[in-house]
Each structure stands twice: as C-alpha cells, then as structure tokens.
N, CA, C and O atoms as a GROMACS GRO file, in nm:
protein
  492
    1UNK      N    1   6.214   4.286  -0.746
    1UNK     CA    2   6.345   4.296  -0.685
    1UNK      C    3   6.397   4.156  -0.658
    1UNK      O    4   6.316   4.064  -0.642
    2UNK      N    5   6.513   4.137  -0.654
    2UNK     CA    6   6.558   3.985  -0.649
    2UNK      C    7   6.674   4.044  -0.544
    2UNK      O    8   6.689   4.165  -0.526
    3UNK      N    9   6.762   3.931  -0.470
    3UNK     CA   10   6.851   3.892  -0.406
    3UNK      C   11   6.927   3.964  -0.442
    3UNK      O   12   6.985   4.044  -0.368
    4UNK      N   13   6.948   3.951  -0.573
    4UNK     CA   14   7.104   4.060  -0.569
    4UNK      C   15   7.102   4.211  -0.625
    4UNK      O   16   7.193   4.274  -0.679
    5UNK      N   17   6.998   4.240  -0.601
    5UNK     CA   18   6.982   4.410  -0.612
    5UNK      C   19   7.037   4.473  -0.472
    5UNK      O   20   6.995   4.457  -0.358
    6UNK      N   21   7.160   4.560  -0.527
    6UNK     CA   22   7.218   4.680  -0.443
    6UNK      C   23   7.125   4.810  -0.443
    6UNK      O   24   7.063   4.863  -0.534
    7UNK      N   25   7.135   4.832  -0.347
    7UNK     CA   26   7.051   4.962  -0.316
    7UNK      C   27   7.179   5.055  -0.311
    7UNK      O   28   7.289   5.053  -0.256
    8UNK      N   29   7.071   5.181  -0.444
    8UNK     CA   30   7.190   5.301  -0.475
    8UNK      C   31   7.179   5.420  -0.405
    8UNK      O   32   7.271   5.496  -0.373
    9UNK      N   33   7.031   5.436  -0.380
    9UNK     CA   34   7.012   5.597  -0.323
    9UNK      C   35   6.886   5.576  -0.341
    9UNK      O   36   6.840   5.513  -0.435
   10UNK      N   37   6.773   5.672  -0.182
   10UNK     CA   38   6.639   5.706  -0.191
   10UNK      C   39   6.578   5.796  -0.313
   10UNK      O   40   6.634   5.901  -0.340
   11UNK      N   41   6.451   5.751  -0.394
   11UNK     CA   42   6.419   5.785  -0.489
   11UNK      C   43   6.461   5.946  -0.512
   11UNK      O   44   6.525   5.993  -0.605
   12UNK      N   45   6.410   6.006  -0.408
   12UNK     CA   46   6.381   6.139  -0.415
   12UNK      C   47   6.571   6.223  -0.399
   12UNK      O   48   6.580   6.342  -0.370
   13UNK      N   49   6.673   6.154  -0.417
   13UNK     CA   50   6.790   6.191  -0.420
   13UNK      C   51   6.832   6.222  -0.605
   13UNK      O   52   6.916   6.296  -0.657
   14UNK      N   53   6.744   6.141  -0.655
   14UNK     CA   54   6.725   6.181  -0.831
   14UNK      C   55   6.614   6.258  -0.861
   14UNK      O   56   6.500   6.221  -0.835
   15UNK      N   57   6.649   6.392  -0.928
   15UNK     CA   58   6.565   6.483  -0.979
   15UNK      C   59   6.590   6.476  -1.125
   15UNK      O   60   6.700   6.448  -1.173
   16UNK      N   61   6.460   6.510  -1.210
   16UNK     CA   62   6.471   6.477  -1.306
   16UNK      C   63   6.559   6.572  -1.421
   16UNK      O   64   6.510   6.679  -1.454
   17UNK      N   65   6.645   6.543  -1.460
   17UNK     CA   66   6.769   6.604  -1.509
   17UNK      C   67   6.866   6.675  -1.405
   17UNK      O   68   6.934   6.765  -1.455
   18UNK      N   69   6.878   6.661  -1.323
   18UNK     CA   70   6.974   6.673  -1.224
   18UNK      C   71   7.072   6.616  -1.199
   18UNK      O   72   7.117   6.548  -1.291
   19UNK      N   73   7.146   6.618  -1.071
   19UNK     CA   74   7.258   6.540  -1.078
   19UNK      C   75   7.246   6.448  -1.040
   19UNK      O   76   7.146   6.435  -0.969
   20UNK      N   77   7.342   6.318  -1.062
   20UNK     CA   78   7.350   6.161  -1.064
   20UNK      C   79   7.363   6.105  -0.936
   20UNK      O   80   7.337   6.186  -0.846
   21UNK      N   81   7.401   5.973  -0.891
   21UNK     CA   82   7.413   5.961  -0.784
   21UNK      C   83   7.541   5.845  -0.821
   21UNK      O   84   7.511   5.736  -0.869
   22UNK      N   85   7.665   5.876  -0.796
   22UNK     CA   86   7.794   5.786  -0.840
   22UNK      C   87   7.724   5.670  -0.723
   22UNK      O   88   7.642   5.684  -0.632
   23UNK      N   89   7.811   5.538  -0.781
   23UNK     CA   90   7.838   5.421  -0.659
   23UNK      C   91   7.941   5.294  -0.733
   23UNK      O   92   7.959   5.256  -0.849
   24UNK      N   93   7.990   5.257  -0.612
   24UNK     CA   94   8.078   5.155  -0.710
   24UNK      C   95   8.064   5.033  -0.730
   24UNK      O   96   7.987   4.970  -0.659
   25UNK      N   97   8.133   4.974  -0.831
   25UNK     CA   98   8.084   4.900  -0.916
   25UNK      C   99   8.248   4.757  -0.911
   25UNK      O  100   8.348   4.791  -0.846
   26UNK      N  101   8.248   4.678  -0.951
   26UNK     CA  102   8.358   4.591  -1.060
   26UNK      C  103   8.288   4.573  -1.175
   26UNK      O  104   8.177   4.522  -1.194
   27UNK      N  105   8.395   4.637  -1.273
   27UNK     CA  106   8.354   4.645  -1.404
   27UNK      C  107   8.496   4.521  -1.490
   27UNK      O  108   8.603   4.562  -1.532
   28UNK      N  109   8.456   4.392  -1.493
   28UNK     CA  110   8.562   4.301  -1.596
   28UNK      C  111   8.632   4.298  -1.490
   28UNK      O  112   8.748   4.331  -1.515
   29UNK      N  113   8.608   4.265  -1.333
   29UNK     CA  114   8.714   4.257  -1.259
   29UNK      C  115   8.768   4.369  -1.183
   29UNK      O  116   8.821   4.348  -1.074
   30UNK      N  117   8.758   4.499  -1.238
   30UNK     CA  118   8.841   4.613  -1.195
   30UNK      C  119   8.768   4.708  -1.142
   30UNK      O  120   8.668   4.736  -1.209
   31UNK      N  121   8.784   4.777  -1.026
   31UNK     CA  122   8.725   4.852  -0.974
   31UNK      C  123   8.664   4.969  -1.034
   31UNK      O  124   8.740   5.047  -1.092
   32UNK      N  125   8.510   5.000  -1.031
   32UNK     CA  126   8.492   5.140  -1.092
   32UNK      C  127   8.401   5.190  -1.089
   32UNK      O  128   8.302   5.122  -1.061
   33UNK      N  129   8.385   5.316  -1.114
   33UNK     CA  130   8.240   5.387  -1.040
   33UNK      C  131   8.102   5.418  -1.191
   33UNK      O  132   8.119   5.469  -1.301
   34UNK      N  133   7.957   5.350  -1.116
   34UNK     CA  134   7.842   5.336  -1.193
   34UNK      C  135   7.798   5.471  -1.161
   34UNK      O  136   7.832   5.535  -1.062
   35UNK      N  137   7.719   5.511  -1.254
   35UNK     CA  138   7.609   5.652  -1.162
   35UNK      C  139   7.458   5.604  -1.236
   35UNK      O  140   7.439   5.526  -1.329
   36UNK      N  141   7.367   5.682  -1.158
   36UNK     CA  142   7.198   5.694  -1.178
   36UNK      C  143   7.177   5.830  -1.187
   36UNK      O  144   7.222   5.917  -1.113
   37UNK      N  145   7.102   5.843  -1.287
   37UNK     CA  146   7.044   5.948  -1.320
   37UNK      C  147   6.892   5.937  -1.368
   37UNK      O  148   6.864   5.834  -1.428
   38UNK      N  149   6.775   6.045  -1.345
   38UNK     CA  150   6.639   6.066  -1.366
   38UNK      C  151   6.630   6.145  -1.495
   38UNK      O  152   6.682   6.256  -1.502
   39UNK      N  153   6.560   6.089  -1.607
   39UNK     CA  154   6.529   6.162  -1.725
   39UNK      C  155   6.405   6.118  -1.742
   39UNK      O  156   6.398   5.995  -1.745
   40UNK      N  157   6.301   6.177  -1.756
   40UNK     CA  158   6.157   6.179  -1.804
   40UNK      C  159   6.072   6.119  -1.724
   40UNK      O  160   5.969   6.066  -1.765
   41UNK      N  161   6.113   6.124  -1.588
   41UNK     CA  162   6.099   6.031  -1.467
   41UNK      C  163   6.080   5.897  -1.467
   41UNK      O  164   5.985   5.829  -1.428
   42UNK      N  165   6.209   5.859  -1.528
   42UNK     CA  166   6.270   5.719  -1.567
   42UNK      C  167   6.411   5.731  -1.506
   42UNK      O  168   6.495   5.807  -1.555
   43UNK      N  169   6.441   5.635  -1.371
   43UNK     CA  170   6.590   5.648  -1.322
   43UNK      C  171   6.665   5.551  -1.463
   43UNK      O  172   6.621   5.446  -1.510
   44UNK      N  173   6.771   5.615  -1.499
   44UNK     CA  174   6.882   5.492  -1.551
   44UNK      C  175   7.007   5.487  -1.529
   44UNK      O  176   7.032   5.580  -1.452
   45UNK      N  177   7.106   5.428  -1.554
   45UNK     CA  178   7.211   5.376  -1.440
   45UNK      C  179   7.336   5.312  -1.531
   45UNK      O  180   7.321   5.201  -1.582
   46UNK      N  181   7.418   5.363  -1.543
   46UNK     CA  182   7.569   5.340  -1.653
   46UNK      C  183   7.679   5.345  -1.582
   46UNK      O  184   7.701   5.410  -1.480
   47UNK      N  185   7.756   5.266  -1.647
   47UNK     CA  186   7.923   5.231  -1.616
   47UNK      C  187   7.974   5.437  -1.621
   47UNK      O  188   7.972   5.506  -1.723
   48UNK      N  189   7.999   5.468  -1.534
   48UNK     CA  190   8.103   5.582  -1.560
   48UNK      C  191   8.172   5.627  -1.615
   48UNK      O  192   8.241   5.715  -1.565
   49UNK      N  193   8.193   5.568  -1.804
   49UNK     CA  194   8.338   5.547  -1.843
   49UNK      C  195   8.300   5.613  -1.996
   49UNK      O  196   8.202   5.557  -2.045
   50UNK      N  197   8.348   5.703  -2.068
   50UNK     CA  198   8.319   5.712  -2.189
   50UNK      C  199   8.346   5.636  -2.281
   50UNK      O  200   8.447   5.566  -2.276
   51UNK      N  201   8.254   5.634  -2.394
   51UNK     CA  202   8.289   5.561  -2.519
   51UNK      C  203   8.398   5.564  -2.597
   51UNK      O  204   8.436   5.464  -2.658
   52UNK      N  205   8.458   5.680  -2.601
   52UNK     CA  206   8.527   5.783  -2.640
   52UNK      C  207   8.671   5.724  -2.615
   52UNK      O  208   8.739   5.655  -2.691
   53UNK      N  209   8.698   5.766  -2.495
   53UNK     CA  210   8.821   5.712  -2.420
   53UNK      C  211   8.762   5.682  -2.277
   53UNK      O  212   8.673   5.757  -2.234
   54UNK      N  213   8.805   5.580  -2.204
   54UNK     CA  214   8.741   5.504  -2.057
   54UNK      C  215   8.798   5.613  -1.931
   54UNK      O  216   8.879   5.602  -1.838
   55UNK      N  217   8.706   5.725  -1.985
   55UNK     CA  218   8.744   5.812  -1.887
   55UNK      C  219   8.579   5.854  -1.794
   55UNK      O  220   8.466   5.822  -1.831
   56UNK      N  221   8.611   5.920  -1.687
   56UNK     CA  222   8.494   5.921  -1.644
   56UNK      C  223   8.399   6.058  -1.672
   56UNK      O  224   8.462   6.163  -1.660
   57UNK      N  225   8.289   6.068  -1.700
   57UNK     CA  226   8.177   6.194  -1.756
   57UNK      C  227   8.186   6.325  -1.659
   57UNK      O  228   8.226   6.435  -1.698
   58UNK      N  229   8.146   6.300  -1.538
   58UNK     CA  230   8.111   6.392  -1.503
   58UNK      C  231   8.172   6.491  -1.469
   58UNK      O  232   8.272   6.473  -1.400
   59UNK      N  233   8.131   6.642  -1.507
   59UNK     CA  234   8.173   6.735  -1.471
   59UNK      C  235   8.253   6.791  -1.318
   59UNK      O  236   8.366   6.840  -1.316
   60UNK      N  237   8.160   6.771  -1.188
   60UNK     CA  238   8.234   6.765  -1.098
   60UNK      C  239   8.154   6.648  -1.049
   60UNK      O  240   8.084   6.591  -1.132
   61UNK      N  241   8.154   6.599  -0.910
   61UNK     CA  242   8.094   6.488  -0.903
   61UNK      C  243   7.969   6.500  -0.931
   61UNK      O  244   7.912   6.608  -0.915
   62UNK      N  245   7.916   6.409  -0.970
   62UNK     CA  246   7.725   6.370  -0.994
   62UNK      C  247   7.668   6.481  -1.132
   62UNK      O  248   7.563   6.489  -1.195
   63UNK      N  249   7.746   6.525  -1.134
   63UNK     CA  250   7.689   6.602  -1.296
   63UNK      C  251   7.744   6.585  -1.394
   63UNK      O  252   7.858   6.609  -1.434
   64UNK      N  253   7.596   6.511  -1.465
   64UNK     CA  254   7.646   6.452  -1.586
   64UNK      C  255   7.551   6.487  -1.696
   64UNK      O  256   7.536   6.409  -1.790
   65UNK      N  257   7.470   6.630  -1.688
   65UNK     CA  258   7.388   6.668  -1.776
   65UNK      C  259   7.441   6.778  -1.830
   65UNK      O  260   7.492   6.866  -1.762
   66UNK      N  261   7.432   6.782  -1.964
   66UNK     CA  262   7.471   6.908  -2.013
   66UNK      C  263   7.360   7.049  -1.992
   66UNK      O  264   7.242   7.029  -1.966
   67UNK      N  265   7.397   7.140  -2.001
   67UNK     CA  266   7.355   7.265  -1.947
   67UNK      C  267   7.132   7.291  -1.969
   67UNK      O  268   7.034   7.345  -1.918
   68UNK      N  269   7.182   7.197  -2.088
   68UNK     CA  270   6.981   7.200  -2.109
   68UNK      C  271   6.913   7.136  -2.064
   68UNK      O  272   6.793   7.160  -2.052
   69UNK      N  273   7.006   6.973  -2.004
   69UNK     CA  274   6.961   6.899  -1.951
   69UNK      C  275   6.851   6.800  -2.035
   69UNK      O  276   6.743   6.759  -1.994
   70UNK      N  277   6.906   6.780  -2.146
   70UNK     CA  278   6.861   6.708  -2.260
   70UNK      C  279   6.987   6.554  -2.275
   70UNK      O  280   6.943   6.439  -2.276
   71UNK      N  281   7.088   6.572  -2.281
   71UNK     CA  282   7.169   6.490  -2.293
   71UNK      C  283   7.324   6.508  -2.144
   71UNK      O  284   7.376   6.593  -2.073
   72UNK      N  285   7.334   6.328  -2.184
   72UNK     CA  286   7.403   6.315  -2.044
   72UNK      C  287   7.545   6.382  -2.141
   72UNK      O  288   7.534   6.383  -2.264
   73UNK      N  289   7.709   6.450  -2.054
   73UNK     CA  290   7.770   6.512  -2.168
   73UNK      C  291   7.904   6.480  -2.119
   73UNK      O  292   7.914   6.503  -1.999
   74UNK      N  293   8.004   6.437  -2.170
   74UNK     CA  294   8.161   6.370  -2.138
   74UNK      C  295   8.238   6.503  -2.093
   74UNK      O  296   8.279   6.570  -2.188
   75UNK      N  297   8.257   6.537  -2.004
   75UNK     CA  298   8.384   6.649  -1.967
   75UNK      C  299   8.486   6.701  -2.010
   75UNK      O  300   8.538   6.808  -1.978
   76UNK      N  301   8.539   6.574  -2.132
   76UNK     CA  302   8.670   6.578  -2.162
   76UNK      C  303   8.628   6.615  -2.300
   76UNK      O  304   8.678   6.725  -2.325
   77UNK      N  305   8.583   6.586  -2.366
   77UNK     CA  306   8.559   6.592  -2.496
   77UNK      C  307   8.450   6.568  -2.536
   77UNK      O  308   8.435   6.504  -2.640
   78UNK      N  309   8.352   6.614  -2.466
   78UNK     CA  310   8.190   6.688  -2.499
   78UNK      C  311   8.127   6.593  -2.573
   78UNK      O  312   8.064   6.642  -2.667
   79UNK      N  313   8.120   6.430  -2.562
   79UNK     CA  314   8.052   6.335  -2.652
   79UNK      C  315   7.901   6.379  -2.564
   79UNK      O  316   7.904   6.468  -2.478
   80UNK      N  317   7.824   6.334  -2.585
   80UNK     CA  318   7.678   6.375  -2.556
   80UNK      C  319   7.612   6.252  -2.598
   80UNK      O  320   7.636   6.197  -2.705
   81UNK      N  321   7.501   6.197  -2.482
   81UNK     CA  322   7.490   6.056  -2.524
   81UNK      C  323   7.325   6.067  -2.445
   81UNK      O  324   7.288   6.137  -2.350
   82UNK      N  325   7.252   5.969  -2.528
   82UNK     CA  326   7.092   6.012  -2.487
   82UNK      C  327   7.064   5.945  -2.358
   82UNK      O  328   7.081   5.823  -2.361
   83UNK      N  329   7.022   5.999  -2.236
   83UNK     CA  330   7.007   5.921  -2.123
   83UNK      C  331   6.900   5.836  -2.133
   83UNK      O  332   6.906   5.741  -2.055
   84UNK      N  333   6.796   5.842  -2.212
   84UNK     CA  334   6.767   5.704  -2.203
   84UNK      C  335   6.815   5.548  -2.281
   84UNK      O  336   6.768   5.436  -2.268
   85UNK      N  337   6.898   5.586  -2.344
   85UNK     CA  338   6.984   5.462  -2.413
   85UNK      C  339   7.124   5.464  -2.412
   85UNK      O  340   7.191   5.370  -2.453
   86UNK      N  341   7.182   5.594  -2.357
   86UNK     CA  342   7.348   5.582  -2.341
   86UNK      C  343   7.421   5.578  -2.477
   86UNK      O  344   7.542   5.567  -2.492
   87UNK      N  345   7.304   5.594  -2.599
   87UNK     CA  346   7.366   5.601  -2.748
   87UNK      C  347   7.443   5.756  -2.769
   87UNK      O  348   7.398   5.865  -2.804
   88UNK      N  349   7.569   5.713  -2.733
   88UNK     CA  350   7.646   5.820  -2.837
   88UNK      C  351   7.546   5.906  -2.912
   88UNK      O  352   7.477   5.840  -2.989
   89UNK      N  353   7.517   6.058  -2.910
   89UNK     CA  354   7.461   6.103  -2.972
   89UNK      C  355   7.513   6.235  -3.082
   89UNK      O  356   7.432   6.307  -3.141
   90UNK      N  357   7.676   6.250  -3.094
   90UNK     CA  358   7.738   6.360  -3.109
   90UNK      C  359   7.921   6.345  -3.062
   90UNK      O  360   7.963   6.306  -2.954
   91UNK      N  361   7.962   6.368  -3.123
   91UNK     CA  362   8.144   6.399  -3.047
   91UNK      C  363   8.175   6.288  -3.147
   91UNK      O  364   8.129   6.242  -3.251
   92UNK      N  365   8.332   6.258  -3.018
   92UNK     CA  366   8.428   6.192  -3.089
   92UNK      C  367   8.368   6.042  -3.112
   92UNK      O  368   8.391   5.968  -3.209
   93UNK      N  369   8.284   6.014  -2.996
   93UNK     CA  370   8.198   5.860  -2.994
   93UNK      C  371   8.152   5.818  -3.087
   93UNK      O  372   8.159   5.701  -3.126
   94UNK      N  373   8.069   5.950  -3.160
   94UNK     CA  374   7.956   5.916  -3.248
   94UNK      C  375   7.858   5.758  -3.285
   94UNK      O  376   7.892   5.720  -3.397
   95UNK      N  377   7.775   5.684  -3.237
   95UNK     CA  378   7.727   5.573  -3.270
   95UNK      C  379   7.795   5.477  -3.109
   95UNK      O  380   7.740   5.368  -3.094
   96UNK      N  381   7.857   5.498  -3.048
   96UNK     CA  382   7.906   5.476  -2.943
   96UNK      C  383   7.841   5.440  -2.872
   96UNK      O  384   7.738   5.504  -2.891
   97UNK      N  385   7.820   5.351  -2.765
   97UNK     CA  386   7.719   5.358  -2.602
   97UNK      C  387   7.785   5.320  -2.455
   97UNK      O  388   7.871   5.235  -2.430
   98UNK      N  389   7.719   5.408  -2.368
   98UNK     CA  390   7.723   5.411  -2.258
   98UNK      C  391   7.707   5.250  -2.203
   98UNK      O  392   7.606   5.196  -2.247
   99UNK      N  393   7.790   5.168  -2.116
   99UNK     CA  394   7.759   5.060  -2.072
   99UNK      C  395   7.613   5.082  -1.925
   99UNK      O  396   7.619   5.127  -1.811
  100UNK      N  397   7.505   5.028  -2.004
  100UNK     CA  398   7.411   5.036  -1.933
  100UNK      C  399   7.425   4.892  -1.754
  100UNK      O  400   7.492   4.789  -1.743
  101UNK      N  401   7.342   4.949  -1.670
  101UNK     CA  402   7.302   4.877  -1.586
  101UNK      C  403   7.168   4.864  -1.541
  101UNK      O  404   7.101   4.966  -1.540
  102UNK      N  405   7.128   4.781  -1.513
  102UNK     CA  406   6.983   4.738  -1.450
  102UNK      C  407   6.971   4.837  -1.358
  102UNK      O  408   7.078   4.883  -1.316
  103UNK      N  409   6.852   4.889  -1.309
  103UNK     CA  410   6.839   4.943  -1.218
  103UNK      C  411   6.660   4.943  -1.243
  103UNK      O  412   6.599   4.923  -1.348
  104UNK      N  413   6.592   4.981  -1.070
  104UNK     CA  414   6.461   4.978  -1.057
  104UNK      C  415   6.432   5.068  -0.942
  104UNK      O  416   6.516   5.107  -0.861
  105UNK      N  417   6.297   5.099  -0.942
  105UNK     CA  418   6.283   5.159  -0.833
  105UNK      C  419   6.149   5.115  -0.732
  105UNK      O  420   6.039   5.089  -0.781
  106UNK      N  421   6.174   5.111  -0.606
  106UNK     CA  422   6.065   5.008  -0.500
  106UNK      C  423   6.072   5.071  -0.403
  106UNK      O  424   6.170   5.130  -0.358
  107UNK      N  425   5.959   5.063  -0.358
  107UNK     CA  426   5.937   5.140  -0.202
  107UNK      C  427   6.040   5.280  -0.189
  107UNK      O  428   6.118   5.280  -0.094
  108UNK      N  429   6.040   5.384  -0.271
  108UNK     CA  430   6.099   5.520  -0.268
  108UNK      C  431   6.224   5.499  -0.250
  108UNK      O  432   6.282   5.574  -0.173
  109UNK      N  433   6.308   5.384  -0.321
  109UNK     CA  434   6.462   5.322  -0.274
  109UNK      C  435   6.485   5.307  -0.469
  109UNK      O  436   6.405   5.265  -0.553
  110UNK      N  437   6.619   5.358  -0.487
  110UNK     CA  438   6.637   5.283  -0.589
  110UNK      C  439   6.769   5.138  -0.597
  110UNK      O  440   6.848   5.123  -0.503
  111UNK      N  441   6.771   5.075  -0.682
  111UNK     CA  442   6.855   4.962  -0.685
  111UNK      C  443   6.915   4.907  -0.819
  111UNK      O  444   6.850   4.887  -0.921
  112UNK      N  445   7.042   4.887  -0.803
  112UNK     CA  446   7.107   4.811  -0.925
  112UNK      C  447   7.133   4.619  -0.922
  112UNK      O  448   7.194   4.539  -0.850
  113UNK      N  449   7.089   4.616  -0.984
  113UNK     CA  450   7.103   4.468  -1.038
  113UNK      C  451   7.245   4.405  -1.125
  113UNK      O  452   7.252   4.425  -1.246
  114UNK      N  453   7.373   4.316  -1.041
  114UNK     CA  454   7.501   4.292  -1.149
  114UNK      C  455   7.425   4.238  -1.200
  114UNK      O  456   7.317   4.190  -1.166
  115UNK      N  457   7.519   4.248  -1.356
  115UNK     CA  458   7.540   4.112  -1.460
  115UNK      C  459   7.660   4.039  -1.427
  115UNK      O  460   7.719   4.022  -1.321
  116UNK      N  461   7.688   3.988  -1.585
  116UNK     CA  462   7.823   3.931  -1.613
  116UNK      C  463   7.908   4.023  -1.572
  116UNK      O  464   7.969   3.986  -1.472
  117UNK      N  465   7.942   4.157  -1.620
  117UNK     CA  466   8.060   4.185  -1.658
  117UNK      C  467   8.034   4.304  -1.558
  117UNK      O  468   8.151   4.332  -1.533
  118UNK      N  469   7.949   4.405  -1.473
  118UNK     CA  470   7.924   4.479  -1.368
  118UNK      C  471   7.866   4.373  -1.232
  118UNK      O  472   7.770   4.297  -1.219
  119UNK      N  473   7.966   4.410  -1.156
  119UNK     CA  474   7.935   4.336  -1.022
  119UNK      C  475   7.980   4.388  -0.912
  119UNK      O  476   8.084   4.454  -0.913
  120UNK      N  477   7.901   4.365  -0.782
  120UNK     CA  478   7.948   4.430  -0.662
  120UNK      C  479   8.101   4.434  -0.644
  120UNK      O  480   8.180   4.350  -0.685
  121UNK      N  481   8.136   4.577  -0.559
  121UNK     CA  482   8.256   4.594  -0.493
  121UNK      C  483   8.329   4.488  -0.482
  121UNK      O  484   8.258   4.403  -0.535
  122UNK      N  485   8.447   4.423  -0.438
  122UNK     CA  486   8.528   4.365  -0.438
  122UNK      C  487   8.556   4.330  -0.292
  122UNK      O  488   8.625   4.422  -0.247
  123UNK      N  489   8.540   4.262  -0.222
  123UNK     CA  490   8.516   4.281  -0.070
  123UNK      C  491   8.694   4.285  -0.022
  123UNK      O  492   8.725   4.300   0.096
   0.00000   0.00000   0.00000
C-alpha cells in the first residue's frame, strides 16, 4: 500500500460476482464515478464509462454483472466485457476495454491507487 491509496469499501462488501461498489473518481480532469467488483476472488476496479459510448454500465446502482454472472454487461447496449481484463467481449465495443484502475486488498479494506489520467475527487 503506498500514500496514495484511497480506501473503497471493507473486503467483505464484494461478493464474488455480485454487486460493485461505485466511488468517485477525476477521470482527464472531469468528474466521474469508478466501481470494484469480485470475480474469481480477485477484486478489480474500472472507470464507469463504456467503450461503446461514455455512458455508465450499471444496471441500477452497483450491478454490473450480467444475469450468469460471467461477464461485467453495459445497460444500454448489452456490450459484455471480461471482468478480469475489461476486454470488450461481445456488442457494439467488440475488441474495446474497460479503463482499468489499480486496486488491492489489505487488512479486510479494499483500495484504489490514481494514475495519470484517474485521480482523487476534486476538492
């Protein structure tokens, strides 16, 4: 863990294929919401925004698995993208990806790490 890891949510708030846990983000400057999600009991953690069109996935809040809970799935136009790589897997995206974020998990806490272009809230 380093200095600038945000803490997103206690481990046990991600079930594995369940629902996500939104939080916000600056994405290029502009305000916008990241989520975490548990697949194969591996948390991972993406920009909110489809490949597709920069709209946001989830169904109602925090659900962002499609019904088998195999792939994360766009609301608007059903792109389907593999949660562990955010690769476009199907739809209008096709070959497309999810903007990934760092994320880890420590002492039953999970946490996101900015880069360049994802960075804390905007104070």
């Amino acid at each position: 863990m380093t200095d600038a890891a945000i803490l997103i949510c206690d481990t046990v708030a991600l079930e594995d294929g369940g629902k996500g846990v939104r939080f916000p983000v600056t994405a290029g400057g502009e305000d916008a919401i990241a989520f975490a999600v548990r697949y194969d009991s591996v948390v991972y953690a993406y920009l909110n925004r489809c490949a597709h069109v920069p709209i946001e996935l989830d169904w109602n809040e925090g659900e962002f698995f499609e019904s088998g809970g195999l792939y994360l799935m766009c609301s608007t136009h059903g792109a389907i993208y593999a949660p562990e790589s955010g690769r476009c897997e199907g739809g209008p995206c096709r070959g497309g990806r999810l903007r990934p974020i760092m994320v880890f998990e420590r002492d039953n806490q999970v946490f996101w790490e900015p880069d360049e272009y994802i960075r804390p809230v905007r104070a």
